[in-house]
Z-matrix of the N, CA and C atoms (Angstrom, degrees):
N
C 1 1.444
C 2 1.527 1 109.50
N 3 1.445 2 128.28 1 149.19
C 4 0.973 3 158.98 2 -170.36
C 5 1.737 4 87.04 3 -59.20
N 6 1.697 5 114.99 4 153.87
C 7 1.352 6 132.27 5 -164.86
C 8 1.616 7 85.09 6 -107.07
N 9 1.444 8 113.95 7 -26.62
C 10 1.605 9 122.17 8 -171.84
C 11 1.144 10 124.64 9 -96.26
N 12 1.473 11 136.62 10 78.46
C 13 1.314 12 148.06 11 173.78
C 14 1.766 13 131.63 12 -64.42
N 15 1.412 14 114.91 13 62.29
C 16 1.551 15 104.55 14 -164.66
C 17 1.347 16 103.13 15 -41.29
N 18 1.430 17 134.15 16 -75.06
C 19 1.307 18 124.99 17 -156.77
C 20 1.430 19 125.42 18 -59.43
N 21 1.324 20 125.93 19 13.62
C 22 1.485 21 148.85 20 150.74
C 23 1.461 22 123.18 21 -95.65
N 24 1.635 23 106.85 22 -2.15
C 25 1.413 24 115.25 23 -171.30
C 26 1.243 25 96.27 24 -118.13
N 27 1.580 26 131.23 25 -26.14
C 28 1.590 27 138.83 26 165.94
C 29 1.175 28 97.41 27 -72.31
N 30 1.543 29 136.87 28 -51.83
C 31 1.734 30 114.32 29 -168.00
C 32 1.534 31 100.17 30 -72.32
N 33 1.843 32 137.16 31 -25.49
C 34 1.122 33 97.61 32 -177.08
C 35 1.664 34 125.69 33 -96.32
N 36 1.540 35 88.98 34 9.12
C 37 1.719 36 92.10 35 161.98
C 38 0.819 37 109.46 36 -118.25
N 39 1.657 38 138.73 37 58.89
C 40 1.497 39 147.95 38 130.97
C 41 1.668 40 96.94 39 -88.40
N 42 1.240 41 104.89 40 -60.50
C 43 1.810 42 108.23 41 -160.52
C 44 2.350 43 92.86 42 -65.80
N 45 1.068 44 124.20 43 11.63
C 46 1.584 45 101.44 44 -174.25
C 47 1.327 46 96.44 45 -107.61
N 48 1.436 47 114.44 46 -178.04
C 49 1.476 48 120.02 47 -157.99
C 50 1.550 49 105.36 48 -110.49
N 51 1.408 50 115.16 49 160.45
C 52 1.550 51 108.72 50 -177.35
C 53 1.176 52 119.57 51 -45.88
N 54 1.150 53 116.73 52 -20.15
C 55 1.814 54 140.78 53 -172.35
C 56 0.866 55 135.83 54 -73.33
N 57 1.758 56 113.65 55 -42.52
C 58 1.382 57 152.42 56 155.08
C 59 1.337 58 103.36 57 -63.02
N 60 1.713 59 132.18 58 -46.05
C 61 1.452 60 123.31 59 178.17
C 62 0.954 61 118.84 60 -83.42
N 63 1.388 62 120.11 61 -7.35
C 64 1.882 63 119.96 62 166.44
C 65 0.964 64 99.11 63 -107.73
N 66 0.882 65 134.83 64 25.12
C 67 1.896 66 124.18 65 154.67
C 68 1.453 67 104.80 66 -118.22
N 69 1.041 68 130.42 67 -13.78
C 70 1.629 69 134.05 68 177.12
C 71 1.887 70 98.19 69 -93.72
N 72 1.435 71 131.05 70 -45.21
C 73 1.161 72 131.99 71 134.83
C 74 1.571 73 123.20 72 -2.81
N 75 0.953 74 116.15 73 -73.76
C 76 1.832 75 136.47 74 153.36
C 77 1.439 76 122.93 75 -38.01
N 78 1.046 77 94.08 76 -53.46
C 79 1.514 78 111.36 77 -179.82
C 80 1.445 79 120.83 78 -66.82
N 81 0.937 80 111.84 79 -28.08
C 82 1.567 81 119.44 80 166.89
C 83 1.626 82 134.54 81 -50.32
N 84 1.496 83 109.99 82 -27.11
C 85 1.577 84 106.79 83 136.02
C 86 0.960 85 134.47 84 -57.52
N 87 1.072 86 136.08 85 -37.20
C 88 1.573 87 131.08 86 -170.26
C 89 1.491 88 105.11 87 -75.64
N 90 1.611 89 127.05 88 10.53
C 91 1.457 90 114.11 89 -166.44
C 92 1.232 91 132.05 90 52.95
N 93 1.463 92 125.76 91 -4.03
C 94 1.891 93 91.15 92 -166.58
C 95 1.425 94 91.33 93 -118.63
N 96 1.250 95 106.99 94 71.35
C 97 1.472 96 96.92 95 139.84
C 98 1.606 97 94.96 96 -168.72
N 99 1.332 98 87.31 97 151.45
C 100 1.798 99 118.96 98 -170.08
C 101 1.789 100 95.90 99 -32.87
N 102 1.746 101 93.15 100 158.29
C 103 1.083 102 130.88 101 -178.73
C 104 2.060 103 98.00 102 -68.93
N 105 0.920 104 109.84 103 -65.04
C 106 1.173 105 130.85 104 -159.94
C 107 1.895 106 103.35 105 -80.16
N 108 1.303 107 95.56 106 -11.14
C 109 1.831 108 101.86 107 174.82
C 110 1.256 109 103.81 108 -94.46
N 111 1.649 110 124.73 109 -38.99
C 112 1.508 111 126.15 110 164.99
C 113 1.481 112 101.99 111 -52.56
N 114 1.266 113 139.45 112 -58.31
C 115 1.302 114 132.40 113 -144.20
C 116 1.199 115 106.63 114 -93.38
N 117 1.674 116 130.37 115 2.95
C 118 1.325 117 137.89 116 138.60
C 119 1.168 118 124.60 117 -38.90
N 120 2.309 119 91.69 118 -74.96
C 121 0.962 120 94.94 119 -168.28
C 122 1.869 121 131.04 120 -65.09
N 123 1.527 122 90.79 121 -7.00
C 124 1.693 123 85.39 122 174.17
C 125 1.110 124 117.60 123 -95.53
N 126 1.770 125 129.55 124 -2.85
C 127 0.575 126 122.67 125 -176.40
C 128 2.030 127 115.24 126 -77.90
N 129 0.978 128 85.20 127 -21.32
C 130 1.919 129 113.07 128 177.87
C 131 1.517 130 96.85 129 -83.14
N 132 1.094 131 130.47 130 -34.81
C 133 1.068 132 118.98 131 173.91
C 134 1.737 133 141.13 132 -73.23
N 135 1.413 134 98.28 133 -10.13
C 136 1.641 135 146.29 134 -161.08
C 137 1.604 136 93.36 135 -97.05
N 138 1.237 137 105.65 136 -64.94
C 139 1.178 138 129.32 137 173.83
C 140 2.227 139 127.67 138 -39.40
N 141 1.495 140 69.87 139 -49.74
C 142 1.570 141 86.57 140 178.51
C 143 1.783 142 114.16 141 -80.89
N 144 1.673 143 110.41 142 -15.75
C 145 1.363 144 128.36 143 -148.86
C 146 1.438 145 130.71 144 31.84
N 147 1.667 146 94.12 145 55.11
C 148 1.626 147 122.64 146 160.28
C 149 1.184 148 118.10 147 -76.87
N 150 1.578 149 114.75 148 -26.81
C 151 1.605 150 114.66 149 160.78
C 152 1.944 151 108.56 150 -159.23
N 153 0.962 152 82.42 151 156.11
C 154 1.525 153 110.20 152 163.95
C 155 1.267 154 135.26 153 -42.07
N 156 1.226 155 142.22 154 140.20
C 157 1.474 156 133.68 155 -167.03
C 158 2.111 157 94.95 156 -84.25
N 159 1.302 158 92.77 157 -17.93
C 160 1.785 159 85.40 158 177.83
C 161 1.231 160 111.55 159 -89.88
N 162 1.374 161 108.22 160 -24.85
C 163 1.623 162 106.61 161 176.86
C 164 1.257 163 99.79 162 -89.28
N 165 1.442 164 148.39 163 35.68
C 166 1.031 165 136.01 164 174.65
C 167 1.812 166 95.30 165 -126.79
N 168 1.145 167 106.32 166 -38.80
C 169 1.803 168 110.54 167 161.44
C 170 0.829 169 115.58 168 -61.60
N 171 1.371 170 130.51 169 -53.00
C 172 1.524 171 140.95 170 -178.84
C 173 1.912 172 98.34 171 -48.78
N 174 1.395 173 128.54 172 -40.94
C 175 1.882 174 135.72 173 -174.83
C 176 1.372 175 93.78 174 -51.16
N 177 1.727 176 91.06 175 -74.02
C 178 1.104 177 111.98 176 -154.89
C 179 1.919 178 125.02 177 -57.81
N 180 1.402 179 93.59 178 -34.95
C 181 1.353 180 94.31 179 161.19
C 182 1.348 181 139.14 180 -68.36
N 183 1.460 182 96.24 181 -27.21
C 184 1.489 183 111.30 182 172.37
C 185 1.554 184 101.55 183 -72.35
N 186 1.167 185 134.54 184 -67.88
C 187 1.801 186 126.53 185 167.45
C 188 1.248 187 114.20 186 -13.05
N 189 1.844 188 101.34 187 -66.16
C 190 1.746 189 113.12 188 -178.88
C 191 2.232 190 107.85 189 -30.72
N 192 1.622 191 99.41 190 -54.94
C 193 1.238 192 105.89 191 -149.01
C 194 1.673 193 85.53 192 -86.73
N 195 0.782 194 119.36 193 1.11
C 196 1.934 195 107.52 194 179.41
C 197 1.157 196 111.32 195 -78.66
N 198 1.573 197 108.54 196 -37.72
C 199 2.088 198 116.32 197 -162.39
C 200 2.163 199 85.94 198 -96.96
């Protein structure tokens, strides 16, 4: 089995704080953390309407074009 569990990566960015998701937000240049922990955390972030589904393409694409 996969080391990468989304639906363990959605419950632990439901339970974190707006604070914790804009700083993990940030964090997403530096690479080290999972594919599927980013796409949590924006997905919680979407959720909360801390951002945008374009500003969330707009991240993610920018990640895409970094590696």
């Amino acid at each position: 089995m996969s080391m990468s569990d989304p639906m363990k990566f959605a419950s632990q960015a439901s339970e974190m704080s707006d604070r914790e998701i804009f700083d993990s937000i940030h964090a997403v240049d530096s690479g080290n953390n999972d594919r599927d922990f980013n796409t949590a955390i924006f997905d919680e972030a979407q959720l909360r309407g801390m951002l945008s589904a374009s500003e969330v393409g707009a991240i993610m694409a920018s990640d895409r074009s970094a590696h």
